[in-house]
N, C-alpha and C positions, 0 to 999 in steps of 0.2 A: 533906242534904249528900251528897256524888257523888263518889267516888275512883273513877278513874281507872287503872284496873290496868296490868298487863306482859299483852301481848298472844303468842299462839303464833307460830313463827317460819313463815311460809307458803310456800307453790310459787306460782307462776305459775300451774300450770295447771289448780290449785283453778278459775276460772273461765275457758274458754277464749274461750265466744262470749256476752262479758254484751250484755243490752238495749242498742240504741242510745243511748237515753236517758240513759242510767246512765254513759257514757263520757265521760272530760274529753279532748283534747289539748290536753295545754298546754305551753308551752317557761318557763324562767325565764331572763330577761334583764337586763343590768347594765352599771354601770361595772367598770373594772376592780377587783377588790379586794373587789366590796361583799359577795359572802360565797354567791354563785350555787350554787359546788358544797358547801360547806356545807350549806346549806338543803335542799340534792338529799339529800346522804346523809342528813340529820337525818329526811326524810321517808322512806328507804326503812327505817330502822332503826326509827320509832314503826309503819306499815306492816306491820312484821314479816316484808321482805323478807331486814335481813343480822342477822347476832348481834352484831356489835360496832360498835363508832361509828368511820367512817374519816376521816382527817382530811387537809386540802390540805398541811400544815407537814410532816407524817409522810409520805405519799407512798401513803395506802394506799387512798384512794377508789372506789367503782366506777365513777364518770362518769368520771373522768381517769385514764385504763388505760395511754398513750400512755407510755412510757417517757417523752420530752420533756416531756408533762406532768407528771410526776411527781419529775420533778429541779428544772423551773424554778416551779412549784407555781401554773401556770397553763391555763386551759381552752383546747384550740385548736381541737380537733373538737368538732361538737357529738353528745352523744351521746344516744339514745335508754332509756329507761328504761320497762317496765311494771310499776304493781306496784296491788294492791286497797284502798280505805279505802272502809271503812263501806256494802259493795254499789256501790260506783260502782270502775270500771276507770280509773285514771288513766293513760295515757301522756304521760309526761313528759321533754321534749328539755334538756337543761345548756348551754346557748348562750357563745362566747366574749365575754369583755367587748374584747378589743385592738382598734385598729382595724386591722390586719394582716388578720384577720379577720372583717370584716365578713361576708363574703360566707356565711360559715356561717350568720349570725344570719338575714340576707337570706333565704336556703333555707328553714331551719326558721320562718320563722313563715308564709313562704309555704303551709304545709298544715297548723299549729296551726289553733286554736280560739279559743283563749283562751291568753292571757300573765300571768306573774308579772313585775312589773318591783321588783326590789329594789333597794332603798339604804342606802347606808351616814348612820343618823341623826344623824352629826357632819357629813355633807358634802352633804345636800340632794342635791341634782340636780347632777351632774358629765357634762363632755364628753362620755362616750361613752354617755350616757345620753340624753341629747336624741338621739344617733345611731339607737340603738335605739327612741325612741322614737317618730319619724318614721318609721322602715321600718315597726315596726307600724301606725303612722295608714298609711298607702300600701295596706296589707292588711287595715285594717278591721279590726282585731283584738281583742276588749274583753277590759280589762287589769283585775289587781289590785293594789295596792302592798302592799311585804311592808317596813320599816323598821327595816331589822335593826341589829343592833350598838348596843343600846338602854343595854347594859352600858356600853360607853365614855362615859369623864370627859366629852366633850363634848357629848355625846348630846341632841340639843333636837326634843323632836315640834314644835313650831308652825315652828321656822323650817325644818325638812324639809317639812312641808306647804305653809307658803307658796310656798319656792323649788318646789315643783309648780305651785303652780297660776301662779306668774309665768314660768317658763321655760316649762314644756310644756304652759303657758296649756291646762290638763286642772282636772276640776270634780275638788276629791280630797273625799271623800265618810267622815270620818272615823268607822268604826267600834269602835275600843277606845281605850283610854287609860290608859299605864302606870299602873303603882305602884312608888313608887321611883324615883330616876334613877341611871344609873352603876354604881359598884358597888354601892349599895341597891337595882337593879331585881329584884324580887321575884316580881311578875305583874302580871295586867290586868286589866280591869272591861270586859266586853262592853257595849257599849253599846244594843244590841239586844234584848237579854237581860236587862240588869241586874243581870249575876252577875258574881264577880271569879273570876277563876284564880289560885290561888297554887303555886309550888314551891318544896320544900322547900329551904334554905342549902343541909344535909348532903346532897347527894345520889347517891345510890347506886344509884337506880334507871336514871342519865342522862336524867332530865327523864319517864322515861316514868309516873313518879308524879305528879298532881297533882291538888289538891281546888278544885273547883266549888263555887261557895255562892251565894244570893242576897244580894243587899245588905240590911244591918237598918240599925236606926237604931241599932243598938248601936257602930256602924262609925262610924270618922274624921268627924266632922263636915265638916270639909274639904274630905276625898275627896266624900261625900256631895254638897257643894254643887256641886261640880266634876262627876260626873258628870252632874246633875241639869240645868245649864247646857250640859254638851256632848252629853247627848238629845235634849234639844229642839232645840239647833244642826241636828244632827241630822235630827229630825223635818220640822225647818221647811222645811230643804232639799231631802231628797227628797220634798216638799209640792210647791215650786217648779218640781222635772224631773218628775213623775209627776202627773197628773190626777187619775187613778183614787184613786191618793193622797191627794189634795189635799181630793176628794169626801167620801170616807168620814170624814177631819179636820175638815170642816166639821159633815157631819149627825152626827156619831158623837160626837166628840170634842173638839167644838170647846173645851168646858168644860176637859178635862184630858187633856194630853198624856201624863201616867204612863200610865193605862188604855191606849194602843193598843196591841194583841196582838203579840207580838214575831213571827208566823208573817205577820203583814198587812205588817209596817214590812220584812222580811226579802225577802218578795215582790216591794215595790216598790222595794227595794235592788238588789235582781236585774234588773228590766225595764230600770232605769236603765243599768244597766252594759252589758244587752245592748242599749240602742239607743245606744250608748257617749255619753249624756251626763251621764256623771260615772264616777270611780274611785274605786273601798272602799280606804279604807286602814287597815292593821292594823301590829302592830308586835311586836317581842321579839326574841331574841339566840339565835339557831341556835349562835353554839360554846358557849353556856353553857347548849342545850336548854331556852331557853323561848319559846313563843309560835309555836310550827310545827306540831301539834295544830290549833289554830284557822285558821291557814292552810291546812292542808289541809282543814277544813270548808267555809274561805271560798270554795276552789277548787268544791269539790263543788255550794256555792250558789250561787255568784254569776257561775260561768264558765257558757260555752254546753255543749250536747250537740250532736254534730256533725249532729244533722237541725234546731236551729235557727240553724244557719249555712244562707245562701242561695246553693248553686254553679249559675247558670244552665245550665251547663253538663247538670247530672245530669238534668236533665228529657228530655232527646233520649235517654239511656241507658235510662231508666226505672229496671225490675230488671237490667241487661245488668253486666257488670263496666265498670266505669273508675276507673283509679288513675293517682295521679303518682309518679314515681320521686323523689326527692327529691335523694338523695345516696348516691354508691355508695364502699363500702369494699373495698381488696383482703385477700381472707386468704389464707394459703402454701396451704393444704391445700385448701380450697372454691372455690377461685377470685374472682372477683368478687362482692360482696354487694353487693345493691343494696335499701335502703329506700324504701320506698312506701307510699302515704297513699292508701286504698281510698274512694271517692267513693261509687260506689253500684256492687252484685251482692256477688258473694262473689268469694275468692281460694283456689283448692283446688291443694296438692299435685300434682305431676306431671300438668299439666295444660297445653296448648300459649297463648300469649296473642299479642295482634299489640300492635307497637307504631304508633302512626299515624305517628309524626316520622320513624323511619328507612322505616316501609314495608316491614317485614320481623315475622314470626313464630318464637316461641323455646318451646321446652318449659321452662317452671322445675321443677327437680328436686325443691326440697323447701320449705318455709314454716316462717318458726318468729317468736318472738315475742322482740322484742331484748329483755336485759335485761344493758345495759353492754356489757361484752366476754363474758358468754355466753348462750346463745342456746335455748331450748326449741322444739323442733321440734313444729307441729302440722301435724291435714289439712287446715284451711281455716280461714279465716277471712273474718268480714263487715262490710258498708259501716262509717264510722269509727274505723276501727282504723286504725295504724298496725305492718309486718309489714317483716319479713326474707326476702329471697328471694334464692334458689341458682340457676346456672343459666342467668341472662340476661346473654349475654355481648356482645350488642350496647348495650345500655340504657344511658343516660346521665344526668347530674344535666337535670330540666325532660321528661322526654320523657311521653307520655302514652300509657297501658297500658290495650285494653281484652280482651273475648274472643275474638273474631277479627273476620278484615275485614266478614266478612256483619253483623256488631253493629256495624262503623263505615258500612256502607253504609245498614245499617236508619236509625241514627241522623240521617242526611244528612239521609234521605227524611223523617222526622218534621220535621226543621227545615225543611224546603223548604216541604213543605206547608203550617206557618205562614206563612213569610214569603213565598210564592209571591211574594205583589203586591210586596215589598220588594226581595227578594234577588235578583237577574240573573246568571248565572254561579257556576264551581262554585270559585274564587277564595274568595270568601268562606264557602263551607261548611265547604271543609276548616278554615278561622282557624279557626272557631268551633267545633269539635269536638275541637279540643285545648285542653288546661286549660295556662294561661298561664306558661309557664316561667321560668326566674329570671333577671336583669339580672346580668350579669356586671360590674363595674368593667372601668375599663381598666388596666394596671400602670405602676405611676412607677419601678419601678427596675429595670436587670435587669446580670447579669453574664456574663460565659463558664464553662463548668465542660465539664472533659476528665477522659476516665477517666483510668486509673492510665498502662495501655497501650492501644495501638492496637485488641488481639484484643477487648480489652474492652467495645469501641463500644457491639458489640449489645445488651450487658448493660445497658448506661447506656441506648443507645435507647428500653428494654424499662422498664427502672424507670421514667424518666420516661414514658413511655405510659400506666403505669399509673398513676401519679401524677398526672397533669393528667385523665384521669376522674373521680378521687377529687376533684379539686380543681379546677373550671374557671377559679380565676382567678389561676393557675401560666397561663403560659403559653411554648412552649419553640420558636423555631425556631431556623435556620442561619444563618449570615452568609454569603451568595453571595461576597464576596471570599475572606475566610480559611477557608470551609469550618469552621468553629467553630458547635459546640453553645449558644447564649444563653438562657438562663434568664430571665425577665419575670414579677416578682411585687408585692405590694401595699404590700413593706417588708423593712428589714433582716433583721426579727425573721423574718419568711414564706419570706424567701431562705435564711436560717441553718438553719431547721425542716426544709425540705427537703432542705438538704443531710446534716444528719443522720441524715435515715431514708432516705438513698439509701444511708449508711454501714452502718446498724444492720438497716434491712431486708432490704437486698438485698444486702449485705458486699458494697460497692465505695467502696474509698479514691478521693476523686471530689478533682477541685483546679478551687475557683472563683477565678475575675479578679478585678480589684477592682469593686464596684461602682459601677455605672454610673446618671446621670441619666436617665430618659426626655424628653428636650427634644421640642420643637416647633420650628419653623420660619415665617418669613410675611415678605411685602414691604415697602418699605419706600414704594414708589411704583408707578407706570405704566411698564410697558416694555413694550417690541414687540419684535418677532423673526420672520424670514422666512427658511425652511431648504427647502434641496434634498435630496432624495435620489435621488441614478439611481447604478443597479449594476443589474451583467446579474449571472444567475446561470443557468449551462447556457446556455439557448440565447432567454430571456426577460428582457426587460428592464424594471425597474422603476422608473418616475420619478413621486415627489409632490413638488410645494411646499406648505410652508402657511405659513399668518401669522397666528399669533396678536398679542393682547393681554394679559400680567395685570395687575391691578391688586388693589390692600386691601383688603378690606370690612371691617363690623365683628362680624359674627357668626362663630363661630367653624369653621364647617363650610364645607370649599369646593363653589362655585360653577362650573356652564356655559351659557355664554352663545353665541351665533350671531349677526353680523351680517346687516345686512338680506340677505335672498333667499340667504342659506349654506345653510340647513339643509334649504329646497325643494329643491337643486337636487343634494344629495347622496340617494344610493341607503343604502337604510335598513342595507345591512352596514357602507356604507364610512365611518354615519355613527356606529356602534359601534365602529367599528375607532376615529374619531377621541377620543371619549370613552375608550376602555382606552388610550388614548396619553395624555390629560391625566392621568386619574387616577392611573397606575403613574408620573406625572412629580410629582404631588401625595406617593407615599408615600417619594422622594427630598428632599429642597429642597437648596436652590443652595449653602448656606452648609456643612454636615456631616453633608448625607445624613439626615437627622430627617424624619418625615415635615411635608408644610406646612400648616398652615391660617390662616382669614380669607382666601381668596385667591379673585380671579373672574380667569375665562380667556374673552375674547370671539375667538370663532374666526371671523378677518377672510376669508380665503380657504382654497380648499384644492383646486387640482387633479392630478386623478391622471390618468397616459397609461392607455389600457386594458392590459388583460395585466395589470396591478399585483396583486402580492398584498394581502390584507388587514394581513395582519402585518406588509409595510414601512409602510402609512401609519400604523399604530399606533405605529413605530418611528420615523418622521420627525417626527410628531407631538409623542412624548417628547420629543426632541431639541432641538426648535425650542423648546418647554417652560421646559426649561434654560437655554437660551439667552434667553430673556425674561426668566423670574425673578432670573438672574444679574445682567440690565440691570437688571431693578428694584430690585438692593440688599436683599442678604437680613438678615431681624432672627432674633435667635435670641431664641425664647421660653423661660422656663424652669420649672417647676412650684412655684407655692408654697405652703405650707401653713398650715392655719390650726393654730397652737399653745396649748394654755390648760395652766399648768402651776399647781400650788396648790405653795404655799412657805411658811414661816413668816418672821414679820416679817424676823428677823434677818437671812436670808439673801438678804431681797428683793434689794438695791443689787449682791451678786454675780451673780445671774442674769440683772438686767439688764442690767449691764455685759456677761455672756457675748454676750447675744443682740446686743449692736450690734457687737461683732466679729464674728456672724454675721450681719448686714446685714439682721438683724431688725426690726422696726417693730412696736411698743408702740400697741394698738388701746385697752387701756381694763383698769387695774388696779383690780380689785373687794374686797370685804373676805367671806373667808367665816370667821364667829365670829373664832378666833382668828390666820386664816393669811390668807394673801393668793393670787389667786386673777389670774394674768398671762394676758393674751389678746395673742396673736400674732402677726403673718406674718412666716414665714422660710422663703428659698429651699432646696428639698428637697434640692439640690448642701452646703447649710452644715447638713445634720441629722446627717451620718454622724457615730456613733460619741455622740451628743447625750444619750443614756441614761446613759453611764459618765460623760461630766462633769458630768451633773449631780447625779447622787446622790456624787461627789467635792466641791463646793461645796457641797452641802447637807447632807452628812456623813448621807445618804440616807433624810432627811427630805421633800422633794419627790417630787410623783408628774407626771408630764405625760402627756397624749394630741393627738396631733394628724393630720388628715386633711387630703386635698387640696382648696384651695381654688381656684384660679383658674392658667392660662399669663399671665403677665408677660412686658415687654418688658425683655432684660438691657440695662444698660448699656453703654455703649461700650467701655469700657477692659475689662471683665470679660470682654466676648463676644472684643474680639481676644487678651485671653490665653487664652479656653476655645478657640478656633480654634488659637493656635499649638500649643498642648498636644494636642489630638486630629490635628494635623500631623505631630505627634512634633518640632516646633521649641524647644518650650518645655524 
């Protein structure tokens, strides 16, 4: 028998440069709610990184530092964490579950390793969980499942497991199996192993007591048969995904499955996961401290070391440094911090690095190793790791870090020489020797925000500058009419966030408009249009005609077209100049200034007298543009989204009613255990304010999430009151 002690409370920099082998990255990712930063502190408190257990309800976490975090008891940044178990260096990322925030999730698993995906074991697989779970398949990522909240009354392992393997159509590879359910959950029976874990009712220790035992036959008959049947499940399966497995089950063992060695079936659990054809799933209840011990084993076993991840890339490097920046944070006092994910060399203290994307070299002042909001300072650190750097004040989220230009030119020449017979020009080398940066979203909503007073502009300039570093997908420009500040962000909640910590960081009382649609624009048919331009200016005089065409298509990116013998017979500026005339006519359209798409432009003629500058045929070109699209009858597209909201019965018949006052459409109501589970589209114009009534209706019982699905054609009556209203008629 095996008790499980209180472990010493540790430093970070007990171990500064562990074995590459020995090191996990891993991020944990979720639906909203399912218990992410939970799980985070439960692991740095068994760990023996804090003394006390902090809690998301309390406000006292070390992943959620963010003031905002801590009132609305949600993750928005993702944060970084190091801390040691059992000789292996875990760095580990707290991912947000919103979709507000995607783009965090997006970043951080881009330079993980390996992912925890938790669920909440009353609700299977939710929205923003297939979210995350797709960005990882995108990035090849081998995951574990953690199935937490084992404690709650509705708590069901099989139909958590099934809803995996039917939604994220993923192989779930079930390693334990409660004891207990609900409030009786007690502990688990490894099924690898053969041992159960219990903790104590009373407990005092907060979970970090608990006894290990082998199974006897003195034990539950029951249990016994049950685990006995979900071994060989088990067994049989990773038989299936593993060969080498399959082998040794045959000559070894075909007789009996008890005998196979828990260290052989543990092995092949591991290969599985790392050729990602299947996921281990484990289970127990982070706020009641049980079953997060074994998850951080599972992590240690069954996740990759960062040299058996494959970055093509590191090969051209060899030993040289290369890192990704990943995500950069501002601090009052440091300046810019920017984290980065070490690919292959070391990363040493006050030492100069180039970055390739901007083209430019920076000294970083000093290195140190995140851990939340504070940060130990070391001299260096090596390939795998995940590191804090001061200093680099160009550096951006996506850019790629190595040690100077001569280590990006060596590298060229290494790839060159491979691909000699391939590779044709130096286009393609540069691609290939930058590590692949992050996909920004585009924004669906944005507003105005003006400082207090005028003096204050630069202040507000400055915050947001630093802000959309921190954040690329804030996006901030000007209105060329009103000379207005617009802010462009992912959601209500992203738009609110910000403006908060323009308030709280930078103290400036900031006053936003109302929120605003991001629409679309497109034709509705064929039109033509044939425009003059002649004006002297000084003592030259400038005359183009052109004639275009546009017409509809059905893809959603626009189009340029030339009729027969146009595009021979122009000179290759005046034929650029024509294209910067269609496309700055494409980020207008006819109807309220949205930019247009689905649209092809066939460019009929186009002569210019000589002397003409470039910039008027780009400008007559616009022109005529407008003038076309206008004859073609413009449609206002509008963004809709896809809604899936979980409800309890009772409340079903009011949410639906809501949504068809919001011009909702009802795809397909599911039943999860006891709630019902509404799938959506509703125009991103009828979501404002969509959170307050529904937890009003449901006396805030409902939880919903939803992201952008598809530009729609509005209606007619809808598009000319949205026209007369942005006339200021309405």
């Amino acid at each position: 028998m095996n008790l499980n002690n209180i472990y010493d409370v540790k430093s970070v920099r007990s171990v500064v440069n562990p074995d590459v082998s020995k090191i996990r990255n891993i991020g944990i990712m979720a639906h909203i709610d399912a218990g992410k930063t939970t799980t985070t502190e439960r692991m740095l408190y068994y760990s023996g990184y804090t003394h006390s257990l902090g809690d998301v309800d309390d406000g006292d976490t070390v992943t959620d530092f963010m003031a905002q975090e801590r009132e609305r008891g949600i993750t928005i940044q993702s944060a970084a964490v190091t801390f040691d178990w059992k000789e292996h260096r875990i760095n580990l990322i707290d991912t947000p579950g919103h979709v507000d925030f995607t783009l965090e999730v997006e970043r951080a698993l881009r330079v993980l390793d390996g992912a925890v995906a938790v669920f909440d074991a009353s609700a299977g697989v939710e929205a923003q969980t297939l979210t995350v779970w797709r960005q990882a398949d995108k990035h090849h990522v081998p995951r574990v499942c953690f199935l937490n909240k084992m404690d709650k009354p509705g708590a069901n392992l099989s139909y958590s497991v099934e809803s995996i393997k039917k939604k994220l159509k993923a192989n779930p590879i079930l390693l334990q199996i409660p004891i207990g359910s609900g409030k009786g959950f007690t502990g688990l029976v490894n099924l690898v192993t053969s041992q159960r874990m219990m903790w104590p009712q009373s407990d005092d220790s907060n979970g970090r007591v608990f006894v290990t035992k082998p199974l006897s036959s003195s034990d539950d008959p029951e249990l016994l048969r049950h685990v006995r049947e979900a071994r060989n499940n088990l067994i049989e399966q990773v038989a299936d995904l593993d060969d080498e497995f399959a082998e040794l089950l045959l000559g070894e063992f075909s007789e009996n499955f008890d005998a196979v060695p828990p260290e052989k079936l543990q092995m092949a659990v591991r290969r599985v996961t790392l050729a990602q054809k299947g996921v281990p799933v484990l289970c127990g209840s982070a706020l009641r401290n049980k079953g997060v011990q074994p998850l951080l084993d599972a992590i240690t076993a069954y996740l990759p070391a960062p040299n058996e991840r494959h970055h093509d890339l590191v090969q051209w490097y060899g030993n040289d440094l290369c890192a990704l920046a990943f995500k950069v944070v501002h601090d009052k006092q440091r300046g810019p911090l920017v984290f980065v994910r070490i690919y292959s060399g070391a990363l040493k203290a006050q030492s100069a690095v180039h970055n390739i994307n901007r083209n430019t070299t920076e000294r970083m002042s000093r290195l140190m190793v995140p851990f939340a909001d504070q940060h130990i300072e070391i001299p260096s650190l090596t390939a795998g790791n995940i590191a804090l750097t001061v200093g680099l004040k160009q550096t951006v989220t996506g850019d790629t870090i190595v040690a100077s230009k001569s280590s990006a030119s060596q590298a060229a020449r290494r790839l060159l020489e491979l691909e000699e017979k391939k590779v044709k020009g130096s286009d393609k080398e540069a691609e290939t020797l930058i590590l692949a940066g992050v996909e920004v979203p585009d924004p669906v909503f944005f507003c105005t925000i003006e400082p207090p007073t005028m003096a204050k502009q630069a202040d507000l300039d400055h915050a947001l500058a630093c802000l959309q570093r921190e954040d690329p997908s804030l996006k901030v420009k000007t209105d060329p009419d009103s000379g207005q500040t617009i802010l462009c962000g992912m959601g209500e909640l992203h738009i609110e966030i910000i403006h908060d910590r323009i308030r709280r960081e930078y103290s400036l009382e900031t006053y936003l408009g109302p929120l605003q649609v991001a629409y679309r624009e497109t034709v509705l048919q064929s039109g033509c249009a044939v425009d003059t331009l002649d004006r002297t200016l000084g003592d030259r005089r400038h005359v183009v005609t052109a004639s275009l065409q546009v017409s509809p298509r059905e893809e959603t990116a626009c189009d340029i077209a030339y009729g027969e013998g146009v595009a021979e017979n122009l000179a290759p500026d005046l034929k650029d100049a024509v294209e910067n005339g269609i496309h700055s006519a494409y980020l207008q359209g006819p109807l309220l200034g949205f930019p247009a798409q689905g649209v092809t432009t066939v460019v009929q003629a186009v002569s210019v007298q000589s002397g003409t500058s470039v910039a008027m045929v780009s400008a007559c070109v616009s022109r005529c543009m407008l003038k076309a699209m206008k004859q073609a009858g413009g449609q206002v597209l509008e963004p809709l989204m896809s809604l899936e909201i979980t409800v309890e019965a009772e409340h079903l018949s009011l949410v639906l009613g809501d949504l068809a006052q919001r011009r909702g459409s009802i795809q397909d109501i599911q039943s999860r255990q006891d709630c019902k589970v509404v799938l959506a589209s509703v125009p991103l114009a009828e979501t404002m304010g969509y959170s307050t009534m529904l937890r009003t209706l449901t006396s805030g019982s409902a939880t919903f999430s939803m992201q952008l699905s598809s530009y729609e054609a509005m209606n007619p009556e809808i598009q000319s009151a949205l026209v007369n209203k942005m006339a200021g008629l309405a």
